[in-house]
Structures are given as C-alpha cells and as structure tokens.
C-alpha positions as a printed NumPy array, in Angstrom:
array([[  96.428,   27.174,  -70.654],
       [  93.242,   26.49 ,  -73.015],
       [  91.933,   29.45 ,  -74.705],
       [  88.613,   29.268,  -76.458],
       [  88.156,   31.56 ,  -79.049],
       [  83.984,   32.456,  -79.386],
       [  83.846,   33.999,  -82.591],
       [  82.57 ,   34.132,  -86.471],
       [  84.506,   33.465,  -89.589],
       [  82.257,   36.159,  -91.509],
       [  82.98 ,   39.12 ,  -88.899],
       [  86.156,   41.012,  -89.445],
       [  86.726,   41.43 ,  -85.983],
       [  87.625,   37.567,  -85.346],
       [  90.134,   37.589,  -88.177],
       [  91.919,   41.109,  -86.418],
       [  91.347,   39.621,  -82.884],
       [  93.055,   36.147,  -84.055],
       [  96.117,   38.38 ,  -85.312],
       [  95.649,   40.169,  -81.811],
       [  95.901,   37.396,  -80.243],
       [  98.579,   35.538,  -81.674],
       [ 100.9  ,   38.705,  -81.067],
       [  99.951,   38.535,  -77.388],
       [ 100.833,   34.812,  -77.2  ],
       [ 104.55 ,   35.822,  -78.73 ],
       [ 107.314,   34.255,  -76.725],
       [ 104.577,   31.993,  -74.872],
       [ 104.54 ,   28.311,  -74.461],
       [ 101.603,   26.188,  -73.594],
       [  98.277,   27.621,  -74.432],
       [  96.296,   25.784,  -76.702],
       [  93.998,   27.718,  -78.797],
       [  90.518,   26.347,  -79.649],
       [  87.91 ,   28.167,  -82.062],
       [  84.456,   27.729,  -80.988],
       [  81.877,   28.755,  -83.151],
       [  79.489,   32.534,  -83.13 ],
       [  76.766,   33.374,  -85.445],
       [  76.54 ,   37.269,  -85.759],
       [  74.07 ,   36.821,  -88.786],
       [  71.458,   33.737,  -88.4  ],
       [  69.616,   34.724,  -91.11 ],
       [  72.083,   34.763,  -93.585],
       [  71.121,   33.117,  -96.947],
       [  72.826,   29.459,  -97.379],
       [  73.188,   30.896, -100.959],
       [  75.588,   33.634, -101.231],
       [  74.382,   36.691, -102.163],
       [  76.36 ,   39.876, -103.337],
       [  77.468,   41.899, -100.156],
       [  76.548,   45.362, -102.452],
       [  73.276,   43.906, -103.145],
       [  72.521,   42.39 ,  -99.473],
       [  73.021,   46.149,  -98.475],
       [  70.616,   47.412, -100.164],
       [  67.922,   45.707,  -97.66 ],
       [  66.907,   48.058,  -94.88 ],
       [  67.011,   45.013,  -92.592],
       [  70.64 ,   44.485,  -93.115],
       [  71.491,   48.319,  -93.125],
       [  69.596,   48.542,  -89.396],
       [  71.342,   45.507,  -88.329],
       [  75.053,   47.352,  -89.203],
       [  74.235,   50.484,  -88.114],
       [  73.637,   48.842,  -84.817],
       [  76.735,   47.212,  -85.063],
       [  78.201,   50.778,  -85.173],
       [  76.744,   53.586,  -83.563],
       [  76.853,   56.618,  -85.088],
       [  78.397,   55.221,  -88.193],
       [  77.338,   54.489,  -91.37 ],
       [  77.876,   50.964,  -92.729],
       [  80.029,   52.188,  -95.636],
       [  82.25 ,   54.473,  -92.789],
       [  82.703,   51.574,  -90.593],
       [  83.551,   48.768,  -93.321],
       [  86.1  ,   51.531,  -94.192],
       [  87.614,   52.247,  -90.419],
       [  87.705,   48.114,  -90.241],
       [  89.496,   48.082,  -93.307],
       [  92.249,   50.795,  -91.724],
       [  92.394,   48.76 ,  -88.52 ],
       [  92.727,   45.111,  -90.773],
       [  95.687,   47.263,  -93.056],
       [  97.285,   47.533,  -89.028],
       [  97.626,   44.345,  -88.107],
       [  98.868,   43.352,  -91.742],
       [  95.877,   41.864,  -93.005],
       [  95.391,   43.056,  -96.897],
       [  96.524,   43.847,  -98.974],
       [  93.038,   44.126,  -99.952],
       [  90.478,   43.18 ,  -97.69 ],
       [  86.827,   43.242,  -97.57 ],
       [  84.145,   40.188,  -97.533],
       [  82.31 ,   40.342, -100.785],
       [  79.26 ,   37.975,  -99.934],
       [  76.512,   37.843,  -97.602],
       [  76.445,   33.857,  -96.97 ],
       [  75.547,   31.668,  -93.874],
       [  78.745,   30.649,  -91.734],
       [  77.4  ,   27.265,  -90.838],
       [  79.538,   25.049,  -93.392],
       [  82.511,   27.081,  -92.006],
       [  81.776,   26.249,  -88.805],
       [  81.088,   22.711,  -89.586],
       [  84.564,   22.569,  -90.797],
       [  86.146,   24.471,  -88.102],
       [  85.056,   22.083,  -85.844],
       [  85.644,   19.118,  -87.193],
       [  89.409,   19.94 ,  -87.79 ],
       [  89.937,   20.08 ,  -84.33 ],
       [  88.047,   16.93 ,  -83.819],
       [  90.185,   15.203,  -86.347],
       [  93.653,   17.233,  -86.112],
       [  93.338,   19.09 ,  -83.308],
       [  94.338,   22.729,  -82.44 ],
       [  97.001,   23.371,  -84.722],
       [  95.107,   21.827,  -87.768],
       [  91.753,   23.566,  -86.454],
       [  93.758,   26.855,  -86.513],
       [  94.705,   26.349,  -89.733],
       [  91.49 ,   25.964,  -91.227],
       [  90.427,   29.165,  -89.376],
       [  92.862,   31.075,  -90.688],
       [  92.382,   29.33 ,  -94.441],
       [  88.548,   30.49 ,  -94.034],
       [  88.944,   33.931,  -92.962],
       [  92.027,   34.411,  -95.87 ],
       [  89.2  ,   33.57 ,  -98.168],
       [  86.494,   35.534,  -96.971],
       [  87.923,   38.631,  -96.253],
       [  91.303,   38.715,  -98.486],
       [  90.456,   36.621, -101.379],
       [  86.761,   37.712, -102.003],
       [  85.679,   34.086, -102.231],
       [  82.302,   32.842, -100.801],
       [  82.913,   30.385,  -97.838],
       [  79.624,   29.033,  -98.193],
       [  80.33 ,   27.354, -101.595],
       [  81.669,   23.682, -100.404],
       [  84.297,   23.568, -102.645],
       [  85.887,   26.88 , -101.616],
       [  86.089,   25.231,  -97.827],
       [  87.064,   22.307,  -99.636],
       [  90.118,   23.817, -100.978],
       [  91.039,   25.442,  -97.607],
       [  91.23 ,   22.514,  -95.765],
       [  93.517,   21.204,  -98.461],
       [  95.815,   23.849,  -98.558],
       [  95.434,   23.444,  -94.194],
       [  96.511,   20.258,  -94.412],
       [  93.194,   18.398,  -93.341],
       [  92.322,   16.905,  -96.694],
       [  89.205,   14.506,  -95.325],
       [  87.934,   18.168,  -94.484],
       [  85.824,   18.071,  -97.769],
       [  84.413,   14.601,  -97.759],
       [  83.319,   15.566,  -94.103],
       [  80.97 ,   18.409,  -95.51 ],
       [  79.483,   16.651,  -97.908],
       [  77.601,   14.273,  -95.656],
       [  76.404,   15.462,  -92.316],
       [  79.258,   15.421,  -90.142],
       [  79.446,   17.947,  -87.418],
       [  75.676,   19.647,  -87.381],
       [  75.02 ,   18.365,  -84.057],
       [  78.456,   19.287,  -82.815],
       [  77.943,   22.841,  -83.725],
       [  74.806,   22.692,  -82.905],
       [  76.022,   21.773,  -79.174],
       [  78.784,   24.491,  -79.441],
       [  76.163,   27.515,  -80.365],
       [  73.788,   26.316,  -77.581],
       [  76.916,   25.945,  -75.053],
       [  78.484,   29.429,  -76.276],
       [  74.729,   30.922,  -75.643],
       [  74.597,   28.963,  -72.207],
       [  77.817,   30.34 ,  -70.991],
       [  76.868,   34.197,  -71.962],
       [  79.234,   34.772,  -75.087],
       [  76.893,   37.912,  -76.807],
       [  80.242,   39.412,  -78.974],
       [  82.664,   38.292,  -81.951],
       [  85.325,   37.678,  -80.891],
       [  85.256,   36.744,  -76.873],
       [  87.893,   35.173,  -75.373],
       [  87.195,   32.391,  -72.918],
       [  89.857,   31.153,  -70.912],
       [  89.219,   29.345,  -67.076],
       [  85.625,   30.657,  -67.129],
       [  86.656,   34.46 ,  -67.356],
       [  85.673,   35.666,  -70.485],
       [  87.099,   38.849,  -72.281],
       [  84.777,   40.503,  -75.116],
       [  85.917,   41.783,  -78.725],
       [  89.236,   42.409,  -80.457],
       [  91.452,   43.856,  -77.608],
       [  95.079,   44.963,  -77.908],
       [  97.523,   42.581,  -77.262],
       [  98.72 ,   44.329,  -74.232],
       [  95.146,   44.14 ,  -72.835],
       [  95.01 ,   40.725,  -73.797],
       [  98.469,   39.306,  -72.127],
       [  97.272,   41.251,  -69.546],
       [  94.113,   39.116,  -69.693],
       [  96.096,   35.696,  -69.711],
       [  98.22 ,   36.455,  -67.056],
       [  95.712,   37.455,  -64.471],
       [  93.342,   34.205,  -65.241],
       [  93.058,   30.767,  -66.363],
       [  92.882,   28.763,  -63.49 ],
       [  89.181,   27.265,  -62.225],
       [  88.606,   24.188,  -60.205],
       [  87.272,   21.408,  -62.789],
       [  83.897,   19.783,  -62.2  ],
       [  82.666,   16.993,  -63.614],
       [  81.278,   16.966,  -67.003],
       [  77.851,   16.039,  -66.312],
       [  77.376,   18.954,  -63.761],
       [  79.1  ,   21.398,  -65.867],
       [  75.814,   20.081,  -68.875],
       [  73.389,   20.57 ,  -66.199],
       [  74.418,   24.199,  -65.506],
       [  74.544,   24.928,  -68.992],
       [  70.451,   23.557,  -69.536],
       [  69.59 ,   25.454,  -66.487],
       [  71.441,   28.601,  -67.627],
       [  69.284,   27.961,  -71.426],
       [  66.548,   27.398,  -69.027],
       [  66.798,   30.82 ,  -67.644],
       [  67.519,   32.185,  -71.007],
       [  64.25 ,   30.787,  -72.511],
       [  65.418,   28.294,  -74.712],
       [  63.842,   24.99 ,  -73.24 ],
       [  64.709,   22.968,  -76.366],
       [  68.216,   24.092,  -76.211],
       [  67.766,   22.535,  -72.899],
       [  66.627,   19.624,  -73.835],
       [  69.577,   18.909,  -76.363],
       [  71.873,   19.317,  -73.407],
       [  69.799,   17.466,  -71.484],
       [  70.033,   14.426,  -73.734],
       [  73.284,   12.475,  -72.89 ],
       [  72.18 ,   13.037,  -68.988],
       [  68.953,   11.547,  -69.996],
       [  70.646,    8.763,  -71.123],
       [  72.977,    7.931,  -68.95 ],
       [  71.399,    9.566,  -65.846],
       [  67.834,    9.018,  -66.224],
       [  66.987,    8.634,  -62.766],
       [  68.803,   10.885,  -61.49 ],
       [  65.653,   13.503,  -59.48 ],
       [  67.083,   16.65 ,  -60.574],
       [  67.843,   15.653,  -64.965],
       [  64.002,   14.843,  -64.459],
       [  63.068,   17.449,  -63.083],
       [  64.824,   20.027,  -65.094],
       [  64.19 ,   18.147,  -68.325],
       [  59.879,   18.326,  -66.862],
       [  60.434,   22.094,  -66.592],
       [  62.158,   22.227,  -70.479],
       [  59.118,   20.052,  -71.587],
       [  56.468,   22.283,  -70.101],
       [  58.088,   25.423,  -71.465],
       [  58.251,   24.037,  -74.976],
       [  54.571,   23.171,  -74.44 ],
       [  55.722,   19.149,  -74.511],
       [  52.733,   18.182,  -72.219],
       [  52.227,   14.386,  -72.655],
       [  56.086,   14.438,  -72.124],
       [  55.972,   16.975,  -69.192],
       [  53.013,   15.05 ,  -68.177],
       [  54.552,   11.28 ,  -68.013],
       [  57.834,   12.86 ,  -66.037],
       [  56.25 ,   14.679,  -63.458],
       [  53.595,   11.512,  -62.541],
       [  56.207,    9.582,  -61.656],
       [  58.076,   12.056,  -59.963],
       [  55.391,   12.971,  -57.826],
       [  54.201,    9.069,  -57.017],
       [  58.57 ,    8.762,  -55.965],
       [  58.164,   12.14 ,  -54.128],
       [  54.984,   13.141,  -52.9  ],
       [  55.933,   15.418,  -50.135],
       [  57.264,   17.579,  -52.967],
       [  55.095,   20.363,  -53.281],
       [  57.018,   22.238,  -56.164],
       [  56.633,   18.95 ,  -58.14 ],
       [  52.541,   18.93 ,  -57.513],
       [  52.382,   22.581,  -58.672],
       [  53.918,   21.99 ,  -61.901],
       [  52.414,   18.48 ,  -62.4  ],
       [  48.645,   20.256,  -61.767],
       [  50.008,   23.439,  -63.903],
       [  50.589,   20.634,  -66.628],
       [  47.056,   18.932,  -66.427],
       [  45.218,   22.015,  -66.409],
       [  47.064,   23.046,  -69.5  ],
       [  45.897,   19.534,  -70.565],
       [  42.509,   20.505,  -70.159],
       [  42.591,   17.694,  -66.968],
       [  40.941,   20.293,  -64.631],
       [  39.751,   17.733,  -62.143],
       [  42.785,   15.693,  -62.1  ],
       [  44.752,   19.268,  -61.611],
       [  42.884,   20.423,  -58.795],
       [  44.557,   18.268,  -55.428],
       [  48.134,   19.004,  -56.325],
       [  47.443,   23.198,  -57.149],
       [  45.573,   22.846,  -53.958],
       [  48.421,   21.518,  -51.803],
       [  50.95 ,   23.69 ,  -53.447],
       [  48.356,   26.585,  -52.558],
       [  48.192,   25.994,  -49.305],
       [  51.899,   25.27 ,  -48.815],
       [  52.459,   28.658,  -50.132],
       [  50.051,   30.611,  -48.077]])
C-alpha cells in the first residue's frame, strides 16, 4: 500500500499527523510512505523572519485566526503545543521563524528521488525536529544541510545549492492542487483522500477500508490532472503538465486541443492561434474548434478573419 502524505514541514499539524500516522501503521507491513509537498504560507519571506515579529502584521494575524475559528493565534499555538506534548513531541516545541518551505521541500523530494522512502522520511522528520523542536530556521541551507547529514543523505546539501528539484516540486504543488488536496496534512492513498491530523484509530480505519484503484496509464492520469487545473483556472499550471504530452504526444487531437484552451486562457494568442489553425484545417467539421479559433482572432483584433468560424459555431448552436 502507497500512502502519500500532502503536507507542510512549517505546519505543526504534519509533524503530529506523521506521529499519528506512524502509530496507526504499528504492527503493519507493506505500506510505503511518500511525503509530497503543501504550501500553507506562499508568501512567506525566503529570509527568515522572527515568528514574534511576523505576528505583529495584521495580514498574518487574519490569516491564523482563520486557521482557527474563534481562537486567538496565541490560544491556538498554545492548544497545538498541548496536543504536540500528546503525541511526545517536545519537550519544547514551537517554530520560531516565519520562513518559506520551498528549500525544505526541495530536499524532501529529492531524498526520495535519491534514497527513497525510508531516506525521504528521514529527512522529513530531520526538518520538522528542527523547525518545531530545535527553534532552527529551515530556510537557512545549511540547517537542511545538516539534517540530511544526520538523515543519512549526505549529497542532500550539494543538491540545494544548485537547482535541483524546483521543477519537481514545482510538478508536485501543481499535481497536489490538481488532485484537490486544500489541508496540511491529507492523506492520499488509492485516490481516496483523508484531510488533517486524524487519530490513529480513524486513520487504520482509513487504510483498511481503501487503497485499491485500477491503474491507468501515466499519460492519461497528466491529462486529467491539466484538465482538472483547467477547471481550477490555472492554465499555465496546465501547460506545465501539458509539456511531456506535448512532447511525446504532439499530435495527439485532444493534448492540442486542451493545451489551445490553456493558451487562450493565459491570453497566449499567437500560440492559441497557430494550434487551433491547424486543428481546424485537420478537422473542419469541428464546430467547437471554429468557435474558439474565431474567439482567438477576434481577441487578435482579426475581426474579418473571425467572422466564418463564430458564424458556423452560431448557427450550430441555435
């Protein structure tokens, strides 16, 4: 059984769900754990800032009070410090920086890539010890650096220093948004999904009723997540997972067509433009095509040229 594990390093909820988790999965053999990665906080600085003094902004206050209805920020950093002292997380605890999560992530990733689960898990662990236990900030490189030492993946900090995994986690945001993961942590596991740090009982209860789902091909499964990005607004989120089909599939009629649609969403018109002329000229009894290809030209400014194919499309409509 594969378990993905949708969640981010800087909210306190993965670490407690992770030690959820691992007390559900007691006495169990084969699941495979994989951590996936979850921004709660975008806009976090890539320069760590002082949690105390990141409080202080009535942006950040709003955003935490949201987090917790009906409590303040300092009353609910103090009930998740209770609940972390439960599952034997402490014995202090607390994140003392406001700091972006995307070097984490980076390195999250790539320790599966290069060690796998175990390794990956590690480093998870390693990054959430520091952040929430140690007080360190996990955006400075040579903190991470240090945890995947002391995880055992070593190449972990020659990795971050160059480039390595942006456009994997890139991918992995846009695939976690695609698939409808809105909470840290959610649980994915044969397409059922289970949202935030449950009890264990609730979540053995989770992995014995699911798990199973009949595979489909990889390309089909990247289609359905650009169409589901599609439908979430996010054409050029499309169009990254759109890319390898591009590639590979290129003229296949439906990539095309979808990749058309991301194009004249993201207000790509040459590019919309190009794709949908040819389209048309291989399909011209395609009436959806025509509408969108004339939608494009007028956009253009190509009026004239627009006019026959919104005409046909009109009239197949009515």
């Amino acid at each position: 059984m594969r378990i993905e594990i949708w969640a981010d390093v800087v909210c306190a909820w993965a670490y407690i769900g992770k030690r959820r988790l691992e007390r559900a999965l007691a006495g169990r053999s084969g699941a495979e754990v994989v951590w996936r990665p979850f921004r709660i906080d975008p806009t976090a600085p890539a320069r760590a800032v002082p949690l105390e003094e990141a409080l202080r902004d009535p942006l950040v206050d709003e955003a935490l009070r949201a987090c917790a209805p009906g409590l303040s920020p300092e009353r609910n950093r103090a009930r998740v410090s209770q609940v972390a002292a439960r599952e034997g997380l402490g014995p202090t605890w607390g994140s003392r920086w406001r700091v972006s999560s995307h070097d984490a992530h980076r390195l999250i990733a790539l320790a599966y890539e290069h060690g796998g689960p175990p390794a990956q898990d590690a480093v998870a662990e390693g990054v959430m010890r520091a952040n929430f236990v140690e007080g360190l900030d996990i955006g400075d490189r040579a903190v991470l650096g240090e945890v995947a030492a002391a995880a055992g993946f070593p190449l972990g900090a020659r990795l971050l220093d160059g480039d390595a995994g942006e456009d994997l986690v890139r991918e992995l945001l846009l695939q976690g948004r695609a698939r409808g993961v809105r909470t840290s942590p959610t649980l994915v596991v044969g397409g059922r999904a289970l949202a935030g740090a449950q009890s264990p009982e609730v979540i053995a209860d989770f992995l014995r009723d699911g798990g199973r789902e009949r595979s489909v091909p990889a390309e089909v499964e990247r289609m359905r997540w650009a169409e589901s990005l599609m439908d979430r607004r996010d054409p050029l989120g499309a169009l990254v997972m759109l890319r390898p089909l591009l590639e590979e599939f290129g003229a296949d009629r439906g990539v095309r067509l979808l990749a058309a649609r991301a194009y004249f969403a993201s207000a790509q018109l040459n590019r919309a433009g190009a794709t949908l002329e040819s389209l048309v000229e291989e399909f011209p009894g395609d009436l959806y095509l025509r509408m969108l290809y004339g939608r494009t030209l007028e956009r253009q400014g190509r009026d004239e040229e627009a006019r026959p194919h919104l005409r046909l499309a009109a009239a197949a409509d009515g």
